[in-house]
Every structure is written in structure tokens, then in C-alpha cells.
N, CA, C and O atoms as a GROMACS GRO file, in nm:
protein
  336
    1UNK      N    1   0.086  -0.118   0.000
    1UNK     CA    2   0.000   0.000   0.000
    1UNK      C    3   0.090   0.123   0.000
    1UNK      O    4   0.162   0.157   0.094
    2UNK      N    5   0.074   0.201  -0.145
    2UNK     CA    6   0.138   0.292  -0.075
    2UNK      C    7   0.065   0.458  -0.096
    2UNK      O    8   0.020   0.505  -0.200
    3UNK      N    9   0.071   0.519   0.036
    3UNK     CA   10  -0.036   0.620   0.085
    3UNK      C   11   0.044   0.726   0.079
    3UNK      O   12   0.157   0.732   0.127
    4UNK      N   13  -0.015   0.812   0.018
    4UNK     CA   14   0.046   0.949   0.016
    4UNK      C   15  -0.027   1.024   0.086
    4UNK      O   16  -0.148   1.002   0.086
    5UNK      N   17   0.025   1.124   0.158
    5UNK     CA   18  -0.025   1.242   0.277
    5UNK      C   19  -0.034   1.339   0.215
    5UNK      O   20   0.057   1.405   0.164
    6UNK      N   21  -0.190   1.363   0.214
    6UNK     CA   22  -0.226   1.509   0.139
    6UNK      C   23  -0.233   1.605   0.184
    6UNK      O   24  -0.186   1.708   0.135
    7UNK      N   25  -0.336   1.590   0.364
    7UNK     CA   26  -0.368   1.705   0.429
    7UNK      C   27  -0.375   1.662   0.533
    7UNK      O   28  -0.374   1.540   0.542
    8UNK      N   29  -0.387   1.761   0.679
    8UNK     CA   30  -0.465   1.744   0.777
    8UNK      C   31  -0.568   1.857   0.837
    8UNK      O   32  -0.515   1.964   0.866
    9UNK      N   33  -0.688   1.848   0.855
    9UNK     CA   34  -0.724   1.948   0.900
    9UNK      C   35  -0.644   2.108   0.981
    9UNK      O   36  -0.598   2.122   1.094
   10UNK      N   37  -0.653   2.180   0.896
   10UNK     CA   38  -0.551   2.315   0.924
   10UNK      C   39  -0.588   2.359   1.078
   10UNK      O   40  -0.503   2.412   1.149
   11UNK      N   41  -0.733   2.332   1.129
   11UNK     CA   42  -0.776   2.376   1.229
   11UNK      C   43  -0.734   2.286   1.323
   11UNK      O   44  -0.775   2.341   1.426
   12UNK      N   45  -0.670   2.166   1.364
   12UNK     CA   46  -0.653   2.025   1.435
   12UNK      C   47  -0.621   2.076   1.509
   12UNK      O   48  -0.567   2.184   1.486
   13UNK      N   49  -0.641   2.011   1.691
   13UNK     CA   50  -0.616   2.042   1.787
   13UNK      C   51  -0.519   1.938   1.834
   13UNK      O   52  -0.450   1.943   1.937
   14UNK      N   53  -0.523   1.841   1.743
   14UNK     CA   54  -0.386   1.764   1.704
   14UNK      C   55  -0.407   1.629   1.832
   14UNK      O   56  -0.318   1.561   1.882
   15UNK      N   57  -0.571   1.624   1.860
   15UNK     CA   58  -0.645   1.461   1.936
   15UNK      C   59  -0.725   1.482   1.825
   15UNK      O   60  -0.746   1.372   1.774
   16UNK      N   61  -0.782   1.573   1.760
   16UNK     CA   62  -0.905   1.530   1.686
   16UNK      C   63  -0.875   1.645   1.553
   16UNK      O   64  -0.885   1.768   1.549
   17UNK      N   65  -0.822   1.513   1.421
   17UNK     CA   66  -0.742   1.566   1.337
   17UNK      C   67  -0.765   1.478   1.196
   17UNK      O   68  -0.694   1.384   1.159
   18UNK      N   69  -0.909   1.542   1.114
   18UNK     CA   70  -0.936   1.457   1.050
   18UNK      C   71  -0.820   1.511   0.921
   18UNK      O   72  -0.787   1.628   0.901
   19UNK      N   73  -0.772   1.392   0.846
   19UNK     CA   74  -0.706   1.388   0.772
   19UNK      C   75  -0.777   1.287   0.624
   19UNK      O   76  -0.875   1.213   0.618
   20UNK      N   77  -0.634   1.345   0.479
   20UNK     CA   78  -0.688   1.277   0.397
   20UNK      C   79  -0.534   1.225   0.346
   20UNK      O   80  -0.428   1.278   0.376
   21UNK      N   81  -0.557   1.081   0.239
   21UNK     CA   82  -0.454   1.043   0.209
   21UNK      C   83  -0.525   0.990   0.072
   21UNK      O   84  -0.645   0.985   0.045
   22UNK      N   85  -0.371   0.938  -0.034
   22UNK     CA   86  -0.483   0.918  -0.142
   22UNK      C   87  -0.376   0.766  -0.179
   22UNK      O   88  -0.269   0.768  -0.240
   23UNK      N   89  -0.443   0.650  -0.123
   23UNK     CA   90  -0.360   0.533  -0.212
   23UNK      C   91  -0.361   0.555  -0.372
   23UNK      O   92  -0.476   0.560  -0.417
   24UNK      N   93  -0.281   0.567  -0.444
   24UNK     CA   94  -0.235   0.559  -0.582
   24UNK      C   95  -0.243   0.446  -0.620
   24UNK      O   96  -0.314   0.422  -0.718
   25UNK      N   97  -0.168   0.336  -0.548
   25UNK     CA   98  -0.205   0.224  -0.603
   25UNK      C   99  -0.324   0.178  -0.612
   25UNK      O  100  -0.348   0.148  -0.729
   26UNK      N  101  -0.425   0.156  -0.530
   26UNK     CA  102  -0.548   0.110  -0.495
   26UNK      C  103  -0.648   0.206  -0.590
   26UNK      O  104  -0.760   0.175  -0.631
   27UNK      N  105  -0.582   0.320  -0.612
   27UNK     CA  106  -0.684   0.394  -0.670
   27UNK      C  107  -0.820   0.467  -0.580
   27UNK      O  108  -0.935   0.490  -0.616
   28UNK      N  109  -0.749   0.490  -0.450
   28UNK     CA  110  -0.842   0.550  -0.321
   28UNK      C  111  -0.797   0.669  -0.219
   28UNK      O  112  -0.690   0.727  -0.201
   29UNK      N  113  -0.893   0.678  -0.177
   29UNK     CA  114  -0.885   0.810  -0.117
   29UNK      C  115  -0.925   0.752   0.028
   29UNK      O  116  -1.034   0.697   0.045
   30UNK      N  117  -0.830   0.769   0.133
   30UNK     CA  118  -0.860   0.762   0.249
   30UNK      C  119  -0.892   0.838   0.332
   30UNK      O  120  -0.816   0.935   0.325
   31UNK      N  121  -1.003   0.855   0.451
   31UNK     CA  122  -0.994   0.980   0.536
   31UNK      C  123  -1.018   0.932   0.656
   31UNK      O  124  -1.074   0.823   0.667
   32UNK      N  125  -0.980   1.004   0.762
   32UNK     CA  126  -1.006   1.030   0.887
   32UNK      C  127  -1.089   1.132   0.930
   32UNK      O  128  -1.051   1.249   0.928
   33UNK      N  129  -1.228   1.088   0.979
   33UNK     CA  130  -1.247   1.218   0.989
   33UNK      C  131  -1.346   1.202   1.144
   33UNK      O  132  -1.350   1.086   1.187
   34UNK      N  133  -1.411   1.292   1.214
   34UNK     CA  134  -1.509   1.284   1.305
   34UNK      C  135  -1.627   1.178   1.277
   34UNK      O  136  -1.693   1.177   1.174
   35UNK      N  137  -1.643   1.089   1.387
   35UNK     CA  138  -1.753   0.932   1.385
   35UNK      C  139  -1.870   1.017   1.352
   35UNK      O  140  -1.875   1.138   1.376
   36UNK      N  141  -1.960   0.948   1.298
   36UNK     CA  142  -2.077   1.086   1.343
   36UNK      C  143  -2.178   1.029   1.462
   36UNK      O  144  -2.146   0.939   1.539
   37UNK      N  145  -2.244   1.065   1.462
   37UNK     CA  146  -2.367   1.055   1.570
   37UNK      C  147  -2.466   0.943   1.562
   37UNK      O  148  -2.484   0.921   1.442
   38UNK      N  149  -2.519   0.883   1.618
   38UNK     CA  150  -2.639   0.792   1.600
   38UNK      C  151  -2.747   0.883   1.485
   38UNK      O  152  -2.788   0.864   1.370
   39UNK      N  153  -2.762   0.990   1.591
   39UNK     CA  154  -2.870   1.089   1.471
   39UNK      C  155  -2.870   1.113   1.342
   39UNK      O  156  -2.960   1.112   1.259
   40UNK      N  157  -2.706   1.146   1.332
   40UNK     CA  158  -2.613   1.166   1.139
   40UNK      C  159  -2.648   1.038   1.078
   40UNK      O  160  -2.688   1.031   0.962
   41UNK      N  161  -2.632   0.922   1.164
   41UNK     CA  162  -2.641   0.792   1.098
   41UNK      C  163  -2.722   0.757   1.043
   41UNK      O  164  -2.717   0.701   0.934
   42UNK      N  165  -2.880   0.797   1.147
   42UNK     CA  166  -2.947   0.690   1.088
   42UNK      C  167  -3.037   0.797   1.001
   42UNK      O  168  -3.122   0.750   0.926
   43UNK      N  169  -3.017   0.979   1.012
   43UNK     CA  170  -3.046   1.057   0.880
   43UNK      C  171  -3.009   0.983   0.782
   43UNK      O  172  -3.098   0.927   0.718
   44UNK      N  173  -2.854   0.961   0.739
   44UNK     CA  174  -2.790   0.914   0.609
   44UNK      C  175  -2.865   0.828   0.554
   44UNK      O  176  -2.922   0.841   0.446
   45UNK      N  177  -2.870   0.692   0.659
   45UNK     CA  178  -2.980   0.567   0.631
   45UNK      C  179  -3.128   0.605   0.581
   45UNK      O  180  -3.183   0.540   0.492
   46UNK      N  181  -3.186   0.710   0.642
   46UNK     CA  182  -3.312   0.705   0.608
   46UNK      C  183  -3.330   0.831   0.488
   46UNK      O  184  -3.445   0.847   0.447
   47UNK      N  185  -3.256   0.893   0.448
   47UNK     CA  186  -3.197   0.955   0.321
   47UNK      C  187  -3.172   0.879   0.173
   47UNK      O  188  -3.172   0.905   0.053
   48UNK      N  189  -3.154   0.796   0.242
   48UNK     CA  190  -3.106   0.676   0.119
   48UNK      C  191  -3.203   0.585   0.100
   48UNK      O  192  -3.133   0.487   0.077
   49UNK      N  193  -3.299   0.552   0.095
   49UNK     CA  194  -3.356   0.428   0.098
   49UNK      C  195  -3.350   0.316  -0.007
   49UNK      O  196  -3.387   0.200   0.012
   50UNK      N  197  -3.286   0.380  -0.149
   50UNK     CA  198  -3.239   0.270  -0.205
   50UNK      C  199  -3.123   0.206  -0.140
   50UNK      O  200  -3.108   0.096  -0.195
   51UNK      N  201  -3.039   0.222  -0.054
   51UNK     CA  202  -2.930   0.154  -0.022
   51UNK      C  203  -2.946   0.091   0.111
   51UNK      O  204  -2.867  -0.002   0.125
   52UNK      N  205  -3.048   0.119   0.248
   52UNK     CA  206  -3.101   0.080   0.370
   52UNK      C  207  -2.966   0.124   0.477
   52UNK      O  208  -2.890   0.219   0.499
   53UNK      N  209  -2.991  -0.002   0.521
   53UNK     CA  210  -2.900   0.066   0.619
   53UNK      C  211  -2.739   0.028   0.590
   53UNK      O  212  -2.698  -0.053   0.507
   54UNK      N  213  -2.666   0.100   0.673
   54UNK     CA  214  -2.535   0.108   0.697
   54UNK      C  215  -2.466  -0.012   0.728
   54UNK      O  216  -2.490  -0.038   0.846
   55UNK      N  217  -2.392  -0.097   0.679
   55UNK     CA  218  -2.360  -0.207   0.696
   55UNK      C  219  -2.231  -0.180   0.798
   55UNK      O  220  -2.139  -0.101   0.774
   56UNK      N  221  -2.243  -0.253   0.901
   56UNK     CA  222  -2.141  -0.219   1.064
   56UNK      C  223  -1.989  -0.261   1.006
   56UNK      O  224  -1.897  -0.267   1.088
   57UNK      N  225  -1.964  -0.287   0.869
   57UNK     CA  226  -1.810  -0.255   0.857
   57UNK      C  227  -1.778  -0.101   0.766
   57UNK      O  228  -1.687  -0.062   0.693
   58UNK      N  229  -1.906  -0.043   0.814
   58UNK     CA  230  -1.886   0.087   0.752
   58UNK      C  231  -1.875   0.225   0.822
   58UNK      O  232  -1.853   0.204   0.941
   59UNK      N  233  -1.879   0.324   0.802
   59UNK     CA  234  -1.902   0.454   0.865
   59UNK      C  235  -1.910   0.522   0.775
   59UNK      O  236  -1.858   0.521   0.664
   60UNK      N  237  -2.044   0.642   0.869
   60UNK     CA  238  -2.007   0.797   0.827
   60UNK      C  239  -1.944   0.845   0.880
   60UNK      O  240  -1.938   0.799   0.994
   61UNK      N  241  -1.886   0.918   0.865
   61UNK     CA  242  -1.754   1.073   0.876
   61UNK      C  243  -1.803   1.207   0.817
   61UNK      O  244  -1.844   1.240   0.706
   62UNK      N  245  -1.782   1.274   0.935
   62UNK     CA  246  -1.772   1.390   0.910
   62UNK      C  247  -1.643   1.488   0.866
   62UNK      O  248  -1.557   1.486   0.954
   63UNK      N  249  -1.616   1.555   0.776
   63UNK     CA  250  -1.517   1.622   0.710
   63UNK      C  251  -1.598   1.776   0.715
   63UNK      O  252  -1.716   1.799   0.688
   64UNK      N  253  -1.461   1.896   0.772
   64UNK     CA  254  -1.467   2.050   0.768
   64UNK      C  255  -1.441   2.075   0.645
   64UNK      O  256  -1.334   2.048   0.591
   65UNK      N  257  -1.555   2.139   0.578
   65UNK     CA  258  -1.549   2.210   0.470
   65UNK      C  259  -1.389   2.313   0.418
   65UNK      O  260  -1.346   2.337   0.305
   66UNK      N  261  -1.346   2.345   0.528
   66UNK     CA  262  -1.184   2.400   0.552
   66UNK      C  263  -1.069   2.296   0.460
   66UNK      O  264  -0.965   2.331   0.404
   67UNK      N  265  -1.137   2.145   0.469
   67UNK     CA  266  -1.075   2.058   0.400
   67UNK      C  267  -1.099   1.998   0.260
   67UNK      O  268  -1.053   1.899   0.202
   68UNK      N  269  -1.164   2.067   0.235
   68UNK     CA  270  -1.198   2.113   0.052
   68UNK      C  271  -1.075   2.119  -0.051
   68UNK      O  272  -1.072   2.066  -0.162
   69UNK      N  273  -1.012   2.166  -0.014
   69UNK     CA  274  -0.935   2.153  -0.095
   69UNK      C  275  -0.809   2.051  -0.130
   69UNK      O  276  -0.765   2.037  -0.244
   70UNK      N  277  -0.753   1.977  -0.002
   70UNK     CA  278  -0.708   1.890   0.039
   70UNK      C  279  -0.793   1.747  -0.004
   70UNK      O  280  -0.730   1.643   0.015
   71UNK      N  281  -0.897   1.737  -0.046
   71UNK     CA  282  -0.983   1.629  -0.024
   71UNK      C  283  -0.990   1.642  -0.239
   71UNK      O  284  -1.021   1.547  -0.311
   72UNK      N  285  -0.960   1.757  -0.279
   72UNK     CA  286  -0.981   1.763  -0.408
   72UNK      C  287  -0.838   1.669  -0.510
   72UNK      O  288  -0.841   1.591  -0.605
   73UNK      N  289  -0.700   1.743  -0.411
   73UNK     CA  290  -0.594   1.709  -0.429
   73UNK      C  291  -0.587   1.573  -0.413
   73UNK      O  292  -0.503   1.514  -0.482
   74UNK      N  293  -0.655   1.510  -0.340
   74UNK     CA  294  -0.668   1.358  -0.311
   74UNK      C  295  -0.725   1.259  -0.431
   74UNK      O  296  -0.688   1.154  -0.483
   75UNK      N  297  -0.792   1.317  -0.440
   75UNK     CA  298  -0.898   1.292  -0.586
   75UNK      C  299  -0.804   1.284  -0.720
   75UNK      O  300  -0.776   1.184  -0.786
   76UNK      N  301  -0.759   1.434  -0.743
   76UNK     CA  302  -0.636   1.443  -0.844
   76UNK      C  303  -0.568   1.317  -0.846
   76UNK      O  304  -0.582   1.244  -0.944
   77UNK      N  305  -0.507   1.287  -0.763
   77UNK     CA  306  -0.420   1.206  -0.717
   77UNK      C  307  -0.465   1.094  -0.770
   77UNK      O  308  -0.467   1.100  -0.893
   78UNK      N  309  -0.506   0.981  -0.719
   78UNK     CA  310  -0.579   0.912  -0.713
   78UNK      C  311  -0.688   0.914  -0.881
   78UNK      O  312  -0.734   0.803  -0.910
   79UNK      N  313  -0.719   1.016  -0.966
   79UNK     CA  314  -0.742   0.991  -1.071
   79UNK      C  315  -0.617   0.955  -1.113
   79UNK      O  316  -0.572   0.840  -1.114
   80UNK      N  317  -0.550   1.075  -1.155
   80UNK     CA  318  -0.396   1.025  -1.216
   80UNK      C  319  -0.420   0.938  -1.232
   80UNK      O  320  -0.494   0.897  -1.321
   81UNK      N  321  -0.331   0.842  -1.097
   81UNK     CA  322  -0.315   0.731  -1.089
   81UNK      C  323  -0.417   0.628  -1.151
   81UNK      O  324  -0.404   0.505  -1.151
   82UNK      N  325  -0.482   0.674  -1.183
   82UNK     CA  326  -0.620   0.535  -1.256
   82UNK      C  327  -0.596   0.552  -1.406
   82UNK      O  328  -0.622   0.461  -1.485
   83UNK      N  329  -0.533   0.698  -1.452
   83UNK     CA  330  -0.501   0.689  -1.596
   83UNK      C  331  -0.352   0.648  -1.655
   83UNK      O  332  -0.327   0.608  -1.769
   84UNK      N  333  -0.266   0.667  -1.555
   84UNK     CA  334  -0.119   0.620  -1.575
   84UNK      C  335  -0.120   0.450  -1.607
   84UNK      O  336  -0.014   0.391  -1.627
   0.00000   0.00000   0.00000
């Protein structure tokens, strides 16, 4: 695996520091970001109803809009890499 370090939240209080990375190889974008809430959750779930619920090897995350641009660069990345 190999992960390249794109960003970390500029605002991090450096315990709670959502970050992004972009495997190249894999062709993915990884993040760290805030768990969300039972409430966020089961909005998402009931938002979606073609897809139901959230399968427990999954999560939502929350990501600061502050990290927009970092999360774009990830993407870049990570396309590239799908056209190389």
C-alpha cells in the first residue's frame, strides 16, 4: 500500500485531526475524519432508501469544509493514478 499524505485538517487540535490520504495504487482516497452521531447515521440511512441501512463494517464521517481543498488534491491524485 502505498499512501500518500495530502492534508490534515488546518484547524486540528492535534487529538481530533481529520485527515486525507490518497492510495495511488489502490486507486483511493482515504480519510479520517469525526464518527458521526447515531442521529447523522441513521439521517444518512433514512436519506437513502435505495441503499437501507449502513452495513457495521462501515461509517459515516464527518469532514470540515476547511478541507476542501485537500480532499480535491486527493482525488487528483488518485485519478492520475487510474489513468497512468
Amino acid at each position: 500500500m502505498a499512501l500518500r499524505f495530502v492534508g490534515i485538517d488546518p484547524d486540528t487540535d492535534l487529538e481530533h485531526c481529520p485527515t486525507v490520504w490518497a492510495d495511488e495504487e489502490a486507486g483511493e482516497l482515504v480519510v479520517q475524519g469525526w464518527k458521526a452521531s447515531p442521529e447523522l447515521r441513521a439521517a444518512c440511512e433514512s436519506n437513502s432508501p435505495a441503499h437501507g441501512a449502513i452495513p457495521d463494517s462501515e461509517e459515516v464521517i464527518r469532514i470540515p469544509a476547511r478541507m476542501v481543498p485537500m480532499i480535491r488534491e486527493a482525488c487528483d491524485a488518485v485519478e492520475r493514478s487510474a489513468v497512468q
